[in-house]
ZAKOLKOL-306293 format. One record per residue (C-alpha): x, y, z. Coordinates in steps of 0.5 Angstrom, whole numbers, plus 2048, in hexadecimal, padded with zeros to 3 digits. Layout:
<sites>
XYZ/...
</sites>
This chain:
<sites>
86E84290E/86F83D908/876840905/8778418FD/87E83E8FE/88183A904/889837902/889830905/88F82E90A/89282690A/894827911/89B82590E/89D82E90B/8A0830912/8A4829914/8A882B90C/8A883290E/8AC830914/8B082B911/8B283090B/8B4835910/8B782F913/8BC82E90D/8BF83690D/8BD837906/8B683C906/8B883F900/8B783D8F9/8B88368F6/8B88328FC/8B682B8FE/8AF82B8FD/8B08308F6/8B382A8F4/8AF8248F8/8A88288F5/8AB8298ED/8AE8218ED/8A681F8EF/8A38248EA/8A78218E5/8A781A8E6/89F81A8E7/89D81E8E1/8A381C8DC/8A68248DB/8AB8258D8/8AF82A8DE/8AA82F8E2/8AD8358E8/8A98378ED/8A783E8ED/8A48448F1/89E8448ED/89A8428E7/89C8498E5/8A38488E6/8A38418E2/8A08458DC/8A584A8DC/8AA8468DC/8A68428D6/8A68498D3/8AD84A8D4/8AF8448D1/8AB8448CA/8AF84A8C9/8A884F8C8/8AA8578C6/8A785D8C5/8A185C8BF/8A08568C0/89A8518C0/89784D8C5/8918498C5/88D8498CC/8878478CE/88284D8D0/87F84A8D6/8858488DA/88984B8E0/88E8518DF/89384E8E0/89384A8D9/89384F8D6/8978548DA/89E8508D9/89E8518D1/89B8588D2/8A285A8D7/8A68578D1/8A285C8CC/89E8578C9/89885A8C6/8928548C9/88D8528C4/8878518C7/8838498C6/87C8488C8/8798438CC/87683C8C9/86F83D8CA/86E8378CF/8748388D3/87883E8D5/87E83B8D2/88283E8CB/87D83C8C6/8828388C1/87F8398BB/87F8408BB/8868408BC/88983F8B5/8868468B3/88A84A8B8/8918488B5/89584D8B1/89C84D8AF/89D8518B7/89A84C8BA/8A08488BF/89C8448C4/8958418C5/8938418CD/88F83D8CF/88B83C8D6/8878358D9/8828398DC/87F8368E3/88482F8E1/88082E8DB/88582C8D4/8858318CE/88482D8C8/88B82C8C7/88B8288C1/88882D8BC/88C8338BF/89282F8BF/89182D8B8/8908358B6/8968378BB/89A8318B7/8998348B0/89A83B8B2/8A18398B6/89F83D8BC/8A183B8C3/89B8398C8/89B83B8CF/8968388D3/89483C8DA/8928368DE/8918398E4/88A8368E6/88C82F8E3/89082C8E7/88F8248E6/88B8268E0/88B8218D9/8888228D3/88681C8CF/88681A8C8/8868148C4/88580F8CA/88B8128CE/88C8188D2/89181D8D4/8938228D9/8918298D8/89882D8D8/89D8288D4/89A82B8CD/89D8328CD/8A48338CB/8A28368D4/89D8358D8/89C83A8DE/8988378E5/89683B8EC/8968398F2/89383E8F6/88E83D8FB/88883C8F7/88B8378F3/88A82F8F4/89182F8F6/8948358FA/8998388FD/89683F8FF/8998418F8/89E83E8F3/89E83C8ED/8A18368E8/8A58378E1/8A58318DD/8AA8328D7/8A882C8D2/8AE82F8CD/8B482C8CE/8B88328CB/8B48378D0/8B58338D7/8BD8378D7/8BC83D8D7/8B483C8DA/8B983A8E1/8BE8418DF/8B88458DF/8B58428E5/8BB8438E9/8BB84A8E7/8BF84B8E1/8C68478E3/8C883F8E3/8C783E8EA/8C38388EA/8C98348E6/8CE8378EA/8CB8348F0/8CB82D8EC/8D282E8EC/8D182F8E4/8D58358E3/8DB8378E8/8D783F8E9/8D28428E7/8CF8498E5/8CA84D8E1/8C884A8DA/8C384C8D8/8BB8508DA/8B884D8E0/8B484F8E7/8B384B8EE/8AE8468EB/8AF8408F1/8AB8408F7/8AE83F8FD/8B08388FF/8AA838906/8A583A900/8A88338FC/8A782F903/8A0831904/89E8308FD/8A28298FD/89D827903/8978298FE/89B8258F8/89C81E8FC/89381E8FE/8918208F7/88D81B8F5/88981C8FB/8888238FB/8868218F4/88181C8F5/87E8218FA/87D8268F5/87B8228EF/87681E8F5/8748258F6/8728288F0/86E8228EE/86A8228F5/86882A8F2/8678288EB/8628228ED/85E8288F4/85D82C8ED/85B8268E7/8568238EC/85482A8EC/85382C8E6/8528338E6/8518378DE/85483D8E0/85B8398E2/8618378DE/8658338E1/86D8328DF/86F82E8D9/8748298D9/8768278D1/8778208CF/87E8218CE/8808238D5/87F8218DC/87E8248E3/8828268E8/87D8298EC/8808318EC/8798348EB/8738338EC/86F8398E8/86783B8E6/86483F8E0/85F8448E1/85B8488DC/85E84E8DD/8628528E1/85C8558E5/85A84E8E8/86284C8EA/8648528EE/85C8518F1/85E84B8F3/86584C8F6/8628518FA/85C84C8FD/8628478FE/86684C902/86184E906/85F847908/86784590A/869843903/86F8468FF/86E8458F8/8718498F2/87284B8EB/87984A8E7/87C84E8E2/87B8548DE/87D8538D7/8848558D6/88285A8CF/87D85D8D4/88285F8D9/8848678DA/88B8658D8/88A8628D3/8848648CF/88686A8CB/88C8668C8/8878608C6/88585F8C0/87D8608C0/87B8598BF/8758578C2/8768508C6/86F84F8C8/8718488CC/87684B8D1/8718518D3/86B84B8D4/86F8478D9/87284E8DD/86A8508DD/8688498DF/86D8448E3/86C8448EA/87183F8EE/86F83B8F4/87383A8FA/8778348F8/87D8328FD/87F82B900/87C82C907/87682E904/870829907/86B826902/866829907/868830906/86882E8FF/86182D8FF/85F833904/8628378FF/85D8338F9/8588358FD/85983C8FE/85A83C8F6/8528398F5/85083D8FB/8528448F7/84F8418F0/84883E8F3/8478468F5/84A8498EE/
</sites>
């Protein structure tokens, strides 16, 4: 059986595990918290970023931080995962809902302007499979309208968006920014999550917030003689063990990297060499690049993916299709507005995910191609 998700291991997670034990501090904000929020600030020039539970748990606390009240509105993309819409719902937002670009399952920018109103307190956006939203026109309309952007960034780890010759990476253009380190994710850690506060004036109270409402990281600085309860907050730090494996996945990201984009371009070349009229193949626009995240394929309708899943499974491939579209979902469809989003319902009907994971072989790579022509060559 060829697996949809395999999570990679350096050889290197147990020897920090081991060591984070060793050093008697397993709890919260230990040596690796602060070894793998040092490196992540210094690779990629943000501005102060906290690990996190989850990719949920940092929304959250992107939620919590813009201060978002009942009957407020908040712009997020349809075709997404719960989470990024869950977090401003628990805050008693109202989510309007942003339709997909028709080329790519990302927010379409130019939509985007339409949807504001005097409520709206945030624009969320999400860089799906890795590959940059169109960040200048976006930016520009949240500028206008004085209205905070906070990028879900949890499939975009080492992503750039590029302008003007230059490129810059995906997360440092929200006010927050929001990545998961779950198992499916290029760098993992079983499950985790990152809050990047790009906002200066965010970054105490987001560490407040992190340590459960109180000034318990400043005390342990030495900052203040006590500390106590100051302010809202949860339990949103991952035990210092998670931290060390993730920082073994940090210190080999450029390989892991490497592997993934080498395997996606390997896919991409199986199915341009091919050919096939009945397939469309990923997008990646001029404006982003790739970090090898997913490798997906669109079908004509949605008769012929869930066909073709079950050819793949029955001869040992684990394919799968992503998202529902959030409007659609049985919590939140009586409380959407009734726009069509035609783009979002397309991709949920037509995009299938191939297996794509570090340890995966060119050679099952090219089986699982030649199962996919076997299917078409019959129907």
């Amino acid at each position: 059986m060829i697996p949809f998700n395999k999570p990679h291991i350096t050889g290197k997670e147990l020897e920090f595990i081991s060591d984070a034990v060793a050093c008697g501090h397993i709890s919260g904000n230990g040596k690796y918290t602060k070894l793998c929020q040092n490196l992540i600030e210094e690779k990629w020039g943000f501005q102060k970023c906290l690990l996190t539970t989850s990719c949920t748990d940092a929304l959250e606390m992107a939620a919590i931080l813009l201060d978002i009240k009942p009957g407020d509105e908040v712009i997020v993309p349809s075709f997404t995962f719960v989470s990024t819409a869950l977090a401003f719902v628990r805050q008693g937002a109202n989510i309007v809902f942003a339709d997909s670009r028709p080329d790519h399952p990302g927010i379409d920018e130019y939509q985007l302007e339409q949807l504001i109103t005097p409520k709206t307190r945030a624009i969320i956006v999400v860089h799906y499979a890795g590959v940059a939203v169109d960040m200048t026109p976006l930016m520009d309309v949240a500028r206008r309208y004085k209205i905070p952007v906070v990028e879900d960034a949890a499939q975009a780890i080492d992503g750039y968006y590029l302008t003007n010759g230059q490129s810059r990476v995906l997360g440092s253009f929200g006010v927050l920014s929001a990545f998961s380190f779950h198992e499916t994710k290029n760098i993992q850690s079983g499950e985790g999550g990152m809050l990047v506060i790009n906002d200066p004036s965010l970054a105490k109270r987001a560490e407040i917030i992190w340590e459960k409402g109180t000034n318990r990281a400043e005390f342990f600085r030495g900052e203040v003689n006590k500390y106590g309860w100051v302010d809202v907050g949860s339990s949103f730090l991952p035990a210092d063990t998670i931290a060390a494996f993730l920082y073994a996945q940090l210190i080999d990201l450029k390989e892991i990297q490497a592997r993934r984009v080498q395997l996606w371009n390997h896919y991409h070349q199986l199915f341009t060499d091919w050919s096939c009229e009945q397939i469309q193949l990923p997008v990646i626009p001029q404006f982003s690049t790739n970090n090898g995240h997913m490798f997906y394929l669109l079908f004509e309708n949605v008769h012929v993916r869930q066909k073709l899943i079950a050819h793949l499974k029955a001869n040992g491939v684990m394919a799968v299709f992503h998202y529902l579209p959030l409007h659609l979902s049985t919590y939140y469809t009586d409380k959407h507005d009734g726009r069509s989003l035609p783009n979002s319902e397309k991709f949920a009907d037509r995009l299938l995910r191939l297996p794509l994971y570090y340890d995966l072989t060119f050679g099952q790579q090219e089986f699982i191609v030649s199962l996919i022509r076997a299917f078409f060559s019959r129907n």
